[in-house]
KEZA-379733 format. One record per residue (C-alpha): residue in three letters; x, y, z. Coordinates in steps of 0.1 Angstrom, whole numbers, padded with zeros to 4 digits, always signed. Layout:
N
alaXYZ;...
***
This chain:
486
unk+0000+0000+0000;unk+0029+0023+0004;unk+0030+0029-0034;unk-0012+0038-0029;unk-0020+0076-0025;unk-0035+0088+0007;unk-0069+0091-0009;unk-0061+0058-0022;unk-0053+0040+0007;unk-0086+0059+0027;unk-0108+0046+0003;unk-0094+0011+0007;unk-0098+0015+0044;unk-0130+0028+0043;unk-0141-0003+0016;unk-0126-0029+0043;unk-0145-0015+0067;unk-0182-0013+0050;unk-0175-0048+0041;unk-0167-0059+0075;unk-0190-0040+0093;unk-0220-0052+0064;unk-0204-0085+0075;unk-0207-0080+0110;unk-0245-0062+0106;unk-0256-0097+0087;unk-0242-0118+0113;unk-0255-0103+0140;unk-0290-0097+0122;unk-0290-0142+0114;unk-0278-0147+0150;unk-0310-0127+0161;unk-0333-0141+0138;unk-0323-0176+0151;unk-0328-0167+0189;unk-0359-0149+0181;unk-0371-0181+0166;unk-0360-0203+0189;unk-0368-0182+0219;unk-0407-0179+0198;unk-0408-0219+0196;unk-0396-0226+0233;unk-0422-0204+0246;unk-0448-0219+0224;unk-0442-0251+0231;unk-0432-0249+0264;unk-0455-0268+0280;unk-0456-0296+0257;unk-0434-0318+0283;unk-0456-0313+0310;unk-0488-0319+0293;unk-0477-0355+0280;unk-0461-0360+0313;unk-0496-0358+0328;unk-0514-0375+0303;unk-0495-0402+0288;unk-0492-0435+0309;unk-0453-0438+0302;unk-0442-0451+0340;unk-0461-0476+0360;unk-0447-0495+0396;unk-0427-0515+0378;unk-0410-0491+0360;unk-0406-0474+0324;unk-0431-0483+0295;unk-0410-0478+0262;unk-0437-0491+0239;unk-0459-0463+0251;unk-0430-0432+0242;unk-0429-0456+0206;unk-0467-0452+0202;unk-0470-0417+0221;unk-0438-0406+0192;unk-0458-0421+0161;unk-0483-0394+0176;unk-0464-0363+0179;unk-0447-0370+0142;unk-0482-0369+0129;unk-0489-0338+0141;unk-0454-0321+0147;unk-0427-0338+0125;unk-0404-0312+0140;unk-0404-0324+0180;unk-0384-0361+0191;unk-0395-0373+0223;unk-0369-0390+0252;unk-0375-0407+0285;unk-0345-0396+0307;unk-0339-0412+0346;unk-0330-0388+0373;unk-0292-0391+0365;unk-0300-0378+0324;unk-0298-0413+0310;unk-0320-0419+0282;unk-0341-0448+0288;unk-0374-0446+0258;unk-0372-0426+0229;unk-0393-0428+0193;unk-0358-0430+0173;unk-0350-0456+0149;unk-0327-0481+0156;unk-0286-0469+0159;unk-0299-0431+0151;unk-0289-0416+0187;unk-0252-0401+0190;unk-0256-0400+0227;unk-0266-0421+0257;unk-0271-0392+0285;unk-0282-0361+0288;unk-0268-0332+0307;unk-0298-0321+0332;unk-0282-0287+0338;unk-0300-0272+0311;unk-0330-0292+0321;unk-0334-0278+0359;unk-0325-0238+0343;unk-0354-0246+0320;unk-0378-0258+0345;unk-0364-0235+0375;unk-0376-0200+0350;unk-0348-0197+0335;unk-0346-0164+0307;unk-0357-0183+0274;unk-0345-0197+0253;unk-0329-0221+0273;unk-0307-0247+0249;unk-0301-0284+0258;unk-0280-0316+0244;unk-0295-0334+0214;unk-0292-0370+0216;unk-0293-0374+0179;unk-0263-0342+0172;unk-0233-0339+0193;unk-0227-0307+0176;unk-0257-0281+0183;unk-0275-0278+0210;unk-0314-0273+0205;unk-0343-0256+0222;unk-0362-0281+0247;unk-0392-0287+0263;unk-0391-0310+0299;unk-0409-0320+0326;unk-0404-0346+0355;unk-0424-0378+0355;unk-0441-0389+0386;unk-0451-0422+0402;unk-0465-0425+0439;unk-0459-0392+0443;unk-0421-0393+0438;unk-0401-0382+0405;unk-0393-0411+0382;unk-0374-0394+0362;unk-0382-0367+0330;unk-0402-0357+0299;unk-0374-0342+0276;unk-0386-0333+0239;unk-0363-0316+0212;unk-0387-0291+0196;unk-0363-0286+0162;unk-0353-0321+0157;unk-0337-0337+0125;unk-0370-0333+0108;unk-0362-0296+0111;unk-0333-0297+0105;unk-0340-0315+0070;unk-0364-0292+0060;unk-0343-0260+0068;unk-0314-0271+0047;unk-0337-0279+0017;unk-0352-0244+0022;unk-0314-0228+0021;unk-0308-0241-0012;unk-0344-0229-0023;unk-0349-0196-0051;unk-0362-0175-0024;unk-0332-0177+0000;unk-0311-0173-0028;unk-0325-0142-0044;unk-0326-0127-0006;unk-0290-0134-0005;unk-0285-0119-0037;unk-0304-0086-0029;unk-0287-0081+0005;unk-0251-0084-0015;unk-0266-0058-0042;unk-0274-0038-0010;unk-0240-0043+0000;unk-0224-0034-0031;unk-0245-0001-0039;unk-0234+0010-0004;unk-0198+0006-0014;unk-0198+0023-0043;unk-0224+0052-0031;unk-0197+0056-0002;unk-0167+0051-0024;unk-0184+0087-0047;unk-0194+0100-0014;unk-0155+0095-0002;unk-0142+0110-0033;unk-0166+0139-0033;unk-0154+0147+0006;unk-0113+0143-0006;unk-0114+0160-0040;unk-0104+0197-0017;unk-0075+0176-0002;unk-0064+0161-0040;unk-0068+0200-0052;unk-0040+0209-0023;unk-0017+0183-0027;unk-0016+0193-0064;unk-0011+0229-0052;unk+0017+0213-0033;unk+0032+0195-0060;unk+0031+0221-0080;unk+0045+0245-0059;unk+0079+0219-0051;unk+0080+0220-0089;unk+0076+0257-0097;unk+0105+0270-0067;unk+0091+0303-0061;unk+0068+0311-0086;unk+0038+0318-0079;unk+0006+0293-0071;unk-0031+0298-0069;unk-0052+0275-0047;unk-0083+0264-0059;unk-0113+0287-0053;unk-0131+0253-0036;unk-0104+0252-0014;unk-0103+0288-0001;unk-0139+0295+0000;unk-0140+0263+0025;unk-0144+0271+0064;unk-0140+0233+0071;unk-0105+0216+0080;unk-0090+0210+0045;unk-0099+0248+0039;unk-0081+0265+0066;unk-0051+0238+0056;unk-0051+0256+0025;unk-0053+0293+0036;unk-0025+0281+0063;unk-0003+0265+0030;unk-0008+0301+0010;unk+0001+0320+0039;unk+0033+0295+0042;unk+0040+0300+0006;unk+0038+0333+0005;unk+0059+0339+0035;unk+0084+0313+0023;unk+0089+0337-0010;unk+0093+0365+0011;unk+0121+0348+0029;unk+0140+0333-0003;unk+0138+0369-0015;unk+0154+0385+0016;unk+0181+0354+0017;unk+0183+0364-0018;unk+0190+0403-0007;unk+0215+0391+0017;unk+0232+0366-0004;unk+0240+0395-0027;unk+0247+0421-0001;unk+0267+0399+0017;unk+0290+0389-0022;unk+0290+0433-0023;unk+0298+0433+0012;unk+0328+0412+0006;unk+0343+0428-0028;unk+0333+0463-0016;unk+0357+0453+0015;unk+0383+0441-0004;unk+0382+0476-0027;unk+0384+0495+0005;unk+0409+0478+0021;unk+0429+0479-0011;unk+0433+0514-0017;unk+0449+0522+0016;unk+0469+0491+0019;unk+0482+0496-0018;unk+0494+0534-0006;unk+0502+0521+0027;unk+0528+0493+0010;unk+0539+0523-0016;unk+0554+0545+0005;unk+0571+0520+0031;unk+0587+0510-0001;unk+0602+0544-0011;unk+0609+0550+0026;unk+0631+0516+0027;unk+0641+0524-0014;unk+0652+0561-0009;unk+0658+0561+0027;unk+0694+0576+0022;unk+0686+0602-0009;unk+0653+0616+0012;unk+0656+0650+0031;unk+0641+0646+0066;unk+0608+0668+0055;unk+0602+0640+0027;unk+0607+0610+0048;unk+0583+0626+0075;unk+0560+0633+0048;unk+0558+0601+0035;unk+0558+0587+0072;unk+0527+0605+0079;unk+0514+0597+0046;unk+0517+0562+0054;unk+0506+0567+0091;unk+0473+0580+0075;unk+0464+0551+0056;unk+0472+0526+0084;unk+0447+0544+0103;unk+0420+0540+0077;unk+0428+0501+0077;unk+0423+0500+0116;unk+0390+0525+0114;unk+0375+0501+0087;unk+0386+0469+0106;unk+0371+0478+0137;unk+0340+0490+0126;unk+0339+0453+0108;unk+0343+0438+0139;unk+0317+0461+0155;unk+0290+0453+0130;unk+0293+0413+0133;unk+0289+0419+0169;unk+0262+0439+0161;unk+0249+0413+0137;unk+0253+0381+0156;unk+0225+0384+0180;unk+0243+0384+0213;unk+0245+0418+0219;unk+0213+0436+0237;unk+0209+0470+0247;unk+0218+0480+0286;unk+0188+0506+0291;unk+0187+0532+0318;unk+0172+0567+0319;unk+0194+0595+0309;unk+0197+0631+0297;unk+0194+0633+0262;unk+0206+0673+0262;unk+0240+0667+0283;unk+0249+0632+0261;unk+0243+0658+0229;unk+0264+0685+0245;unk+0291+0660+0253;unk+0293+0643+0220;unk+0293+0681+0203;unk+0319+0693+0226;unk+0341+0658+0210;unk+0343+0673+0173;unk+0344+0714+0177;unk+0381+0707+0169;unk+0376+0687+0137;unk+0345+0709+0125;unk+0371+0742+0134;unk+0399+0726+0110;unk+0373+0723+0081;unk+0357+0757+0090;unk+0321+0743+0100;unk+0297+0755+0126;unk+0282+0728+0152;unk+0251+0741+0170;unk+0228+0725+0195;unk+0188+0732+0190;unk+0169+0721+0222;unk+0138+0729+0241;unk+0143+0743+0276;unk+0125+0707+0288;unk+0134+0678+0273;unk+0120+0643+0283;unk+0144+0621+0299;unk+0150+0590+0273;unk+0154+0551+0282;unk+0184+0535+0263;unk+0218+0520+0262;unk+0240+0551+0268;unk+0275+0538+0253;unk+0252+0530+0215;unk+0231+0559+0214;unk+0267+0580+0223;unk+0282+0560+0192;unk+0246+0567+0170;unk+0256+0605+0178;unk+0293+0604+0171;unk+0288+0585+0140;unk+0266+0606+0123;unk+0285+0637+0134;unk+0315+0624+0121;unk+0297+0615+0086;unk+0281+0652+0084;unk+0310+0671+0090;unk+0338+0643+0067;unk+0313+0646+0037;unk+0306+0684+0037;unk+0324+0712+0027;unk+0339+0741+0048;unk+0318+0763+0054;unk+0287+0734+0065;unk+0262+0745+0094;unk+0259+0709+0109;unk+0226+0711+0138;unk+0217+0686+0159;unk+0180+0690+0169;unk+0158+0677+0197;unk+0120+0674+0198;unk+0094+0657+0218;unk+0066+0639+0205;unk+0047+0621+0230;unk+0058+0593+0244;unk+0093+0598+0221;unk+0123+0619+0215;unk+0130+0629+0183;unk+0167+0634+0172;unk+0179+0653+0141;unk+0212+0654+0124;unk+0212+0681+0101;unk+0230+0700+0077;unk+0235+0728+0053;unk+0259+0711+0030;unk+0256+0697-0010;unk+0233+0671+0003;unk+0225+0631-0008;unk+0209+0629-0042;unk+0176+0615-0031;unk+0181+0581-0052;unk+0209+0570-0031;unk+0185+0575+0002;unk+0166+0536+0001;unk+0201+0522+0001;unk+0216+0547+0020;unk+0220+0522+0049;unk+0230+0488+0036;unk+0262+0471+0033;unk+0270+0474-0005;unk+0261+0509-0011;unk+0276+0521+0025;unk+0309+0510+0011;unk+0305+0523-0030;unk+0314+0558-0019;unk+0335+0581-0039;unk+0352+0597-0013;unk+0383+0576-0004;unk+0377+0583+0034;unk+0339+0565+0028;unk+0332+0554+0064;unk+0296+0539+0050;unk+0302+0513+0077;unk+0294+0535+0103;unk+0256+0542+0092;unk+0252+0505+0090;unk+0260+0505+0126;unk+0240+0533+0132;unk+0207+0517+0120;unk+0216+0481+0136;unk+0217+0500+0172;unk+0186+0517+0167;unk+0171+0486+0154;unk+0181+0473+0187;unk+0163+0495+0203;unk+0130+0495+0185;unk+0135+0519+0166;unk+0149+0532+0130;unk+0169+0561+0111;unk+0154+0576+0083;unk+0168+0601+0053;unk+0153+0633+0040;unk+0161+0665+0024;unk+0171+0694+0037;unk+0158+0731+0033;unk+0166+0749+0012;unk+0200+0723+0007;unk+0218+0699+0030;unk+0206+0661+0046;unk+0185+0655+0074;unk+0189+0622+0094;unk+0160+0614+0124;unk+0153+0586+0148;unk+0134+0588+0177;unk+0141+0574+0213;unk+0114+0562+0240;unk+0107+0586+0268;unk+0114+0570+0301;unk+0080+0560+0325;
***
């Protein structure tokens, strides 16, 4: 059965058990019919015993009188082939009987049957029958008396072999036959009106496993399930809403591995560019150094020393903030939170570049309300949020740059802004602003893209997100916003 489908193998199932429950039903409806019948006979003729025992002379002083049970048995035949008569002693020995000669299978009788019978026993009551060792038959007995004392007892089989005859002729008869016939037709139209009925009830569950099929075969096109299917509010339907909703989120997922896949292969060749560059310059000039090292005046060797100093700098910056993002990036690290000041973290981090912003002749400035909600977060990454975006604004603008960081509350947030009055991001770099391949495909030699990436993965961390938008008249604006302590 293993090479069956599963609608296959329910419909054998269910076929195997019609047939043995039809089985069973006929059984038990034949095993009835016989009880009834004999229990209807036994009750009937129940008193059959008794009355002969009281009016048939067929025990005197001097014992048993067989030739009246031969003459009382010629009797009963003529008016009831179907009873046989016995004389049976107190012990169940039979002692008269209207048999012919060598007929009887057994000498004794069990009386058991005999006193539940005549103690009111729940009919029908079966005994032994002397002429088959193999069924017992419905009875009818009553004790014989002499002087006042039993004797011994009346037994009479009331379906004897005359019955028995006649029954088996009547089972090969038209009429039993046709009755058989109609009940196996009965039988048979049942099957097969259960077998349409079956297929009817499956055909939702054969429309999904095609789905199912078909989707294994199609990767991540697209499938539709079967309007019968959908519109269904029964089992096999929700199965199927559950499947689309699985399908569709499976495509969703192969896309984003997808992203990732290729963001990861930019990641890695961007990386290599990057690092490049620096080492390439880095190698140059510690080759001159060690080349020209006795032809270079002191002011060219510290040149290129510093030159060379520069670059190895880069290489460190870029490694470290590689490192920092796969922490970022490898699930074990989760915020600290605590309540803190955002004004005095801004003021600190501001204070941290007026040098740099003074050597490229920009102007940092602080725009806060006079009451500021105090913010929960993780101090040390919303410090490096602030010094990375600082850092960006003032190595990507041009002297000259007003670079404002702005705070606003809204609620139950804080809003932060980064913004400045430089050249500005042309607003189809902004959606991939913040991922790895584009972070790193910068122009500018001194790129530090890595450090947005970080930016968004704390913040993401948090609950929260950085988002891109225009400046006015000119310049960029980056915003997040941080959850007010309760």
């Amino acid at each position: 059965m293993r090479f069956l489908t599963l609608s296959q193998r329910l419909s054998l199932v269910f076929a195997a058990l019609l047939l043995a429950c039809s089985g069973v039903a006929i059984w038990l409806q034949i095993s009835a019919s016989t009880r009834h019948e004999q229990e209807v006979v036994q009750r009937l003729s129940s008193g059959l015993a008794a009355h002969i025992a009281g009016t048939a002379q067929l025990m005197d002083t001097s014992g048993w009188r067989p030739e009246a049970v031969h003459e009382l048995f010629d009797k009963l035949m003529a008016v009831n082939p179907s009873v046989e008569l016995y004389l049976l002693t107190k012990d169940g020995r039979i002692v008269g009987n209207g048999a012919p000669d060598n007929n009887l299978k057994r000498q004794t009788v069990d009386l058991a049957p005999v006193h539940k019978f005549l103690g009111g026993a729940p009919l029908p009551v079966l005994g032994q029958d002397p002429r088959n060792l193999d069924v017992d038959k419905v009875f009818s007995a009553a004790p014989v008396q002499v002087g006042g004392h039993d004797g011994g007892y009346v037994y009479v089989v009331l379906q004897g072999e005359a019955h028995d005859a006649l029954a088996a002729a009547l089972s090969r008869d038209s009429t039993l036959r046709v009755a058989l016939w109609i009940m196996l037709f009965m039988v048979v139209l049942s099957l097969i009106m259960g077998l349409i009925a079956f297929r009817l009830i499956t055909r939702p569950l054969r429309a999904l496993t095609q789905t199912v099929r078909e989707f294994d075969a199609n990767g991540d096109k697209a499938v539709q399930l079967p309007p019968s299917a959908v519109d269904k509010g029964d089992e096999i339907g929700v199965l199927s809403i559950a499947f689309a909703q699985m399908r569709q989120r499976i495509a969703e997922q192969w896309q984003e591995l997808t992203r990732q896949d290729q963001q990861r292969r930019d990641l890695v060749a961007n990386i290599s560019h990057d690092l490049r560059t620096p080492l390439t310059s880095l190698h140059g000039y510690l080759e001159t150094l060690r080349i020209k090292d006795e032809s270079l005046s002191q002011e060219e060797r510290r040149h290129y020393l510093d030159v060379a100093l520069g670059q190895s700098r880069k290489v460190g910056r870029l490694a470290q903030e590689l490192f920092e993002l796969a922490r970022l990036e490898s699930g074990l690290v989760h915020p600290q939170a605590e309540a803190f000041a955002l004004p005095d973290l801004v003021q600190d981090v501001l204070q941290k570049f007026e040098l740099a912003a003074e050597a490229r002749q920009q102007k940092l400035e602080a725009d806060m309300p006079a009451a500021v909600p105090t913010v929960t977060a993780d101090l040390g990454m919303i410090e490096r949020v602030l010094t990375n975006l600082l850092d960006n604004a003032i190595r990507h603008n041009p002297p000259g740059t007003r670079i404002i960081v702005r705070l606003q509350g809204q609620g139950t947030k804080v809003q932060v802004e980064v913004i400045d009055t430089g050249k500005g991001i042309a607003p189809q770099v902004h959606a991939g602003l913040f991922t790895r391949a584009s972070a790193l495909r910068r122009s500018s030699p001194e790129s530090g893209g890595l450090g947005l990436i970080i930016v968004r993965r704390m913040l993401q961390l948090h609950g929260s997100d950085i988002h891109i938008s225009a400046g006015q008249p000119s310049g960029t604006i980056l915003l997040f916003r941080l959850s007010t302590a309760t």
